[in-house]
C-alpha angles and dihedrals in degrees: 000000000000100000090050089048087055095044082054101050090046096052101036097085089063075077084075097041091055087049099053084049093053100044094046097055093039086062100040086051088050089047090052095042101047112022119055130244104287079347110130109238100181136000133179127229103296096016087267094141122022133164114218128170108244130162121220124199096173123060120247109001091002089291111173096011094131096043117115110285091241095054089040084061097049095041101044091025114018096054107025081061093058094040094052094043089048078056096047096050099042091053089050095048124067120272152131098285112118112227081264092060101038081052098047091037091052090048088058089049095048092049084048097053091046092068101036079064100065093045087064106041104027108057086184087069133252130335109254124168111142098106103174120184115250102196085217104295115160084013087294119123088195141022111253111256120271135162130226094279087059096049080045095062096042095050099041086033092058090040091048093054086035089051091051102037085049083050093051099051087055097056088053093046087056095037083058084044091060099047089056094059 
């Protein structure tokens, strides 16, 4: 029954990762249905918050989106595939991640598949539609534009660096510990 219970709790956090799958690709369905393309279907009081309908074909900022298309595929599809499977297997398996770090590792991965979706189903480029206002800082009016598998990636991704380098200050901390003694 251990063993069962051990298999559970490792696998449980894919349950994030397929929510972050599903709501990603909810949202980017309802953007594309109902909000033009670079039309504003929604904006807040002081334009502080919109959602437009915009299409990358780069990665973070646009980066890479006049690169040739077949480095654009191995870049943005060939590598993110091996990236989020090497994830996927090393939360299943057993190792050393606490249930912090196997979470935060299978939200990465679900933000990451959401977007590997559209690159290979929407030849126009990723869904993006969060446009936040940036009041000019670092010279930008606005943020550029992302989607929720984008804000995925950038949340898990920060616990999951907070939660090692936080473990790794403890086992420095007992290692000292033990020095003292």
């Amino acid at each position: 029954m251990n063993s069962v219970k051990s298999v559970l709790r490792r696998i449980s956090p894919l349950s994030l990762t397929v929510f972050a799958v599903l709501a990603d690709q909810i949202t980017k369905f309802l953007v594309v249905k109902n909000i033009p393309l670079h039309g504003i279907g929604w904006s807040s009081p002081g334009e502080l918050l919109r959602f437009i309908f915009v299409y990358n074909t780069g990665i973070a900022f646009s980066i890479g989106h006049d690169w040739p298309y077949w480095l654009r595929m191995f870049c943005f599809v060939v590598i993110p595939v091996m990236v989020i499977i090497a994830f996927l297997v090393y939360v299943i398996r057993p190792n050393p991640l606490t249930e912090l770090q196997r979470w935060a590792l299978c939200g990465v991965c679900g933000g990451g598949f959401g977007n590997f979706i559209d690159r290979i189903f929407r030849p126009e480029g990723v869904v993006d539609f969060i446009d936040v206002k940036f009041f000019g800082i670092f010279g930008m009016e606005r943020w550029p534009t992302f989607n929720l598998a984008d804000s995925f990636v950038l949340v898990f991704g920060v616990i999951l660096v907070i939660s090692f380098l936080m473990e790794d200050r403890k086992g420095k901390k007992s290692i000292t510990e033990v020095k003292d003694e």
